[in-house]
C-alpha positions in Angstrom: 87.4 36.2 43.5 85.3 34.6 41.1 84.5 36.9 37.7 81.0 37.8 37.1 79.6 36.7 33.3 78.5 39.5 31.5 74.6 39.4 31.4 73.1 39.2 28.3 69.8 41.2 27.6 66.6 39.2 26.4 66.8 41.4 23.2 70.1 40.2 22.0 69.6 36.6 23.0 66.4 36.5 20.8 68.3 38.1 18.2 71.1 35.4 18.2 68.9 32.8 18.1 67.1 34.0 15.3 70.1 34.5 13.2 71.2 30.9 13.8 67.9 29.7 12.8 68.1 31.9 9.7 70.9 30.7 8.8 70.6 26.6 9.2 67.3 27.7 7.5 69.2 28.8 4.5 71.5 26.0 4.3 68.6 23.4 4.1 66.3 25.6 1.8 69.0 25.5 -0.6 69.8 22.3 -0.8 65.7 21.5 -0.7 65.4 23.7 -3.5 67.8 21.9 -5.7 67.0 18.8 -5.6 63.0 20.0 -6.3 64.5 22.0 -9.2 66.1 18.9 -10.7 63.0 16.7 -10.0 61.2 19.3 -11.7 63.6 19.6 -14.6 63.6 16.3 -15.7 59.7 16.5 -15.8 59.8 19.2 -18.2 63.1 17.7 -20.5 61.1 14.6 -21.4 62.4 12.3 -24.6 60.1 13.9 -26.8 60.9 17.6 -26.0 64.5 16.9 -26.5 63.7 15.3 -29.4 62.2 18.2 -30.7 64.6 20.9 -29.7 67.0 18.4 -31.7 64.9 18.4 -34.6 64.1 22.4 -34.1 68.4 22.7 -34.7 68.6 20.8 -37.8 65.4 22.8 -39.1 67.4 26.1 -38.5 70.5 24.8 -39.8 68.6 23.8 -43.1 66.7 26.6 -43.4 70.2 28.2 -44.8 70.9 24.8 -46.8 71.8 25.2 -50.7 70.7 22.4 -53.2 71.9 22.8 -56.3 69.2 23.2 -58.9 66.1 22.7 -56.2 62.8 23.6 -57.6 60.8 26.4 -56.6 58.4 24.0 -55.3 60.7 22.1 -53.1 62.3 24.7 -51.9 59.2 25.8 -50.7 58.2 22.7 -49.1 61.4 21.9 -47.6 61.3 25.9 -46.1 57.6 25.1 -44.5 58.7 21.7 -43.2 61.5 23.5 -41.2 59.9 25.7 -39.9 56.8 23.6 -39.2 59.4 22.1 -36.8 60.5 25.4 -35.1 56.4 26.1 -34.3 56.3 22.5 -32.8 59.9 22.6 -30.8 58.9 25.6 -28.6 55.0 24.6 -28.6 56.1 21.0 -27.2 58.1 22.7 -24.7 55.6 25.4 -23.5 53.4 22.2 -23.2 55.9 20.2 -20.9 56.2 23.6 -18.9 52.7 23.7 -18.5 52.2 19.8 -17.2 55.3 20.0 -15.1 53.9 22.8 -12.8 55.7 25.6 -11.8 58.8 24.4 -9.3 57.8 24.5 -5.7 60.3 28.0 -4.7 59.8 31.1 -4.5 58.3 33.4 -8.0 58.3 29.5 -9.5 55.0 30.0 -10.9 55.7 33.6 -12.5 59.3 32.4 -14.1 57.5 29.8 -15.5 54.9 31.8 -16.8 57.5 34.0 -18.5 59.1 31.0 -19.9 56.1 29.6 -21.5 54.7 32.6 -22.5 57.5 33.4 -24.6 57.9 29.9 -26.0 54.2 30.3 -27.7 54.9 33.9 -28.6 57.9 32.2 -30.9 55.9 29.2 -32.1 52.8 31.7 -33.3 55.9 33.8 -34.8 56.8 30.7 -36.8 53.1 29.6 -37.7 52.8 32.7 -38.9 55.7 32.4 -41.3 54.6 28.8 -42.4 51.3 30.2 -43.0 53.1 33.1 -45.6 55.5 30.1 -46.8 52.8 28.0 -48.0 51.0 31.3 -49.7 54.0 31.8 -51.7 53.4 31.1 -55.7 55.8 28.2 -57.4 54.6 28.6 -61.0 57.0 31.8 -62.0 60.4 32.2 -60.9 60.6 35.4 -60.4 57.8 35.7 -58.6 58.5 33.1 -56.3 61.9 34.6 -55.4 60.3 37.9 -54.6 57.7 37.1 -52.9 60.5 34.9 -50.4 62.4 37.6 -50.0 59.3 39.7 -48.9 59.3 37.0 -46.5 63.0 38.2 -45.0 62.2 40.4 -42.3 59.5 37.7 -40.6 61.9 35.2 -40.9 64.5 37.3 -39.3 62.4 38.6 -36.7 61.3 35.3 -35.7 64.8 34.1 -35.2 65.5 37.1 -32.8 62.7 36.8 -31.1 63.7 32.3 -30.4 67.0 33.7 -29.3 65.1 36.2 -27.0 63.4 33.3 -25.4 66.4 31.0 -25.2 68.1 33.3 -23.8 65.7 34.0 -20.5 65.7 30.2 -20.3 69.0 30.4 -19.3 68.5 33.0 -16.7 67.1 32.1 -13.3 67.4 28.8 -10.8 64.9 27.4 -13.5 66.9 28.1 -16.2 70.3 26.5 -14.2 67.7 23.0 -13.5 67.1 22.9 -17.3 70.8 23.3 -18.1 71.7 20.5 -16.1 69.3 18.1 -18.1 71.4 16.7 -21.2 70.6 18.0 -24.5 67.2 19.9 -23.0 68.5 23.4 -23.2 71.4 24.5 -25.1 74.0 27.4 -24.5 73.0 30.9 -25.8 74.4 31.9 -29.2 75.6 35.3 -30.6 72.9 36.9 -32.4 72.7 36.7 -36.1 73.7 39.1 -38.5 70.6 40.1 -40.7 72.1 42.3 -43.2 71.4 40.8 -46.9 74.5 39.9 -48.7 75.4 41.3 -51.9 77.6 39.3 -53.4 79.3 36.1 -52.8 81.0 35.3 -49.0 84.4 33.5 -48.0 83.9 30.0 -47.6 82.7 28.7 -44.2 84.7 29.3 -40.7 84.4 25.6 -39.0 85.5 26.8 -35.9 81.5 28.6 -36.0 78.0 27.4 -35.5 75.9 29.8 -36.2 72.4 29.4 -37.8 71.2 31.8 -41.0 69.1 34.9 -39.8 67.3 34.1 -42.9 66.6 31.5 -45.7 67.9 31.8 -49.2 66.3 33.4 -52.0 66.1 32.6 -55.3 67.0 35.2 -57.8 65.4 36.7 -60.7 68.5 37.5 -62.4 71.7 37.6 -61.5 74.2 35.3 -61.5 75.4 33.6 -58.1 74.1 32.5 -55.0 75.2 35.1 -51.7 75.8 34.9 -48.1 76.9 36.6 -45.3 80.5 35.5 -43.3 78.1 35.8 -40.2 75.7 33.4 -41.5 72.4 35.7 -42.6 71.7 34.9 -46.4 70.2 36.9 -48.5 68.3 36.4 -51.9 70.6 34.2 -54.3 71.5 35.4 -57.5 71.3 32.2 -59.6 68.2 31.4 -62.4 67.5 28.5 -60.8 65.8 27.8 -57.2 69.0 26.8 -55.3 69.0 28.7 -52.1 72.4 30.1 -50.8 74.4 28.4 -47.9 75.0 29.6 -44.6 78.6 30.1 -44.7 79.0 29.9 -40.8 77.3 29.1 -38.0 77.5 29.4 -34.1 76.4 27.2 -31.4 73.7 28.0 -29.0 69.3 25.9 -27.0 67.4 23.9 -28.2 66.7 25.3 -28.2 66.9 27.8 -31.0 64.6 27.9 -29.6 64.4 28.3 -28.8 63.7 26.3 -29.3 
């Protein structure tokens, strides 16, 4: 006696079908998704951007630099000039953002708003500072190495607030794409310490790579230039204009940025 098939309802058929649809949907979406992300990516990373989030590195790294026996005055330039090139990484890149489009998947457009609004809110951070950098008198000595380390807390804010930003371009399908483009976005770093140093630091782990949370000061006073093992300096405490070196460093984007 033949056996009878088990009838299947209308309801569950439907349903089976849907959920194969779904899921070769899925498969295809993915894959769709990539390659646009890539695509859109490499739009973004152009020559120039990386260029600049090269540039922005070196800046940050100099920022802690010392030269022995540098003049107020060139300190002062060489300061504006690097940060001049912060203000210009993350402003290039917000730009590139912006003429790219946002990436055609889902929320593209509002992660990329995110992205490039808090790549300007660094670069106004660091226009800010260049504007207060360029205000700062070079005639006295003193006075020049107060008035910088006024400058301190800007300087460190500004550098949280780049590592803030580098770090949510790292988050996200659109921060993955950018990844994958060579030296467009680099891996986040550990925040830096921005305690002022007292006195003088152990000399430099180079096993680290981790930028300054602030640029050196020249003293009024004391005697020798100071740093922190984590890499923040702090005003120097040497009669001339030499700032302090940052004794370590740790390694991040592009950026910092962060850019």
């Amino acid at each position: 006696m033949a056996r009878k098939t088990p009838a299947i309802s209308p309801a569950l058929a439907a349903l089976a079908a849907a959920v194969m649809v779904l899921t070769a949907g899925c498969g295809d979406d993915g894959e769709d998704n990539t390659k646009k992300l890539a695509d859109w990516a490499n739009q973004v990373c152009t020559a120039d951007v990386t260029g600049r989030i090269d540039a922005s590195k070196t800046a940050l790294d100099d920022i802690g630099t010392v030269v022995p026996n540098e003049a107020p005055e060139a300190l002062k330039t060489r300061l504006v000039g690097d940060v001049a090139k912060l203000a210009e990484a993350n402003t290039a890149f917000a730009a590139s953002l912006d003429k790219a489009g946002p990436p055609e998947i889902k929320d593209g457009r509002a992660q990329l708003q995110v992205l490039t609004g808090d790549l300007r809110a660094t670069a106004a951070g660091w226009t800010a500072v260049k504007t207060k950098l360029e205000e700062l008198p070079t005639g006295d000595q003193k006075a020049f190495a107060d008035a910088l380390r006024a400058l301190e807390p800007s300087i460190t804010s500004s550098i949280t607030v780049s590592r803030a930003a580098l770090d949510k371009l790292h988050q996200g399908a659109l921060g993955k794409a950018l990844a994958a483009v060579p030296n467009c976005v680099s891996g986040p770093a550990a925040p830096p310490d921005a305690t002022p140093a007292t006195s003088p630091a152990p000399p430099a782990d180079p096993a680290t790579d981790q930028p300054p949370a602030s640029p050196p000061v020249p003293p009024a006073d004391t005697p020798s230039p100071s740093a922190t093992a984590s890499g923040s300096t702090s005003p120097s405490a040497s009669s001339s204009a030499s700032p302090s070196k940052s004794p370590s460093k740790s390694s991040t984007t592009s950026a910092s940025a962060r850019p």
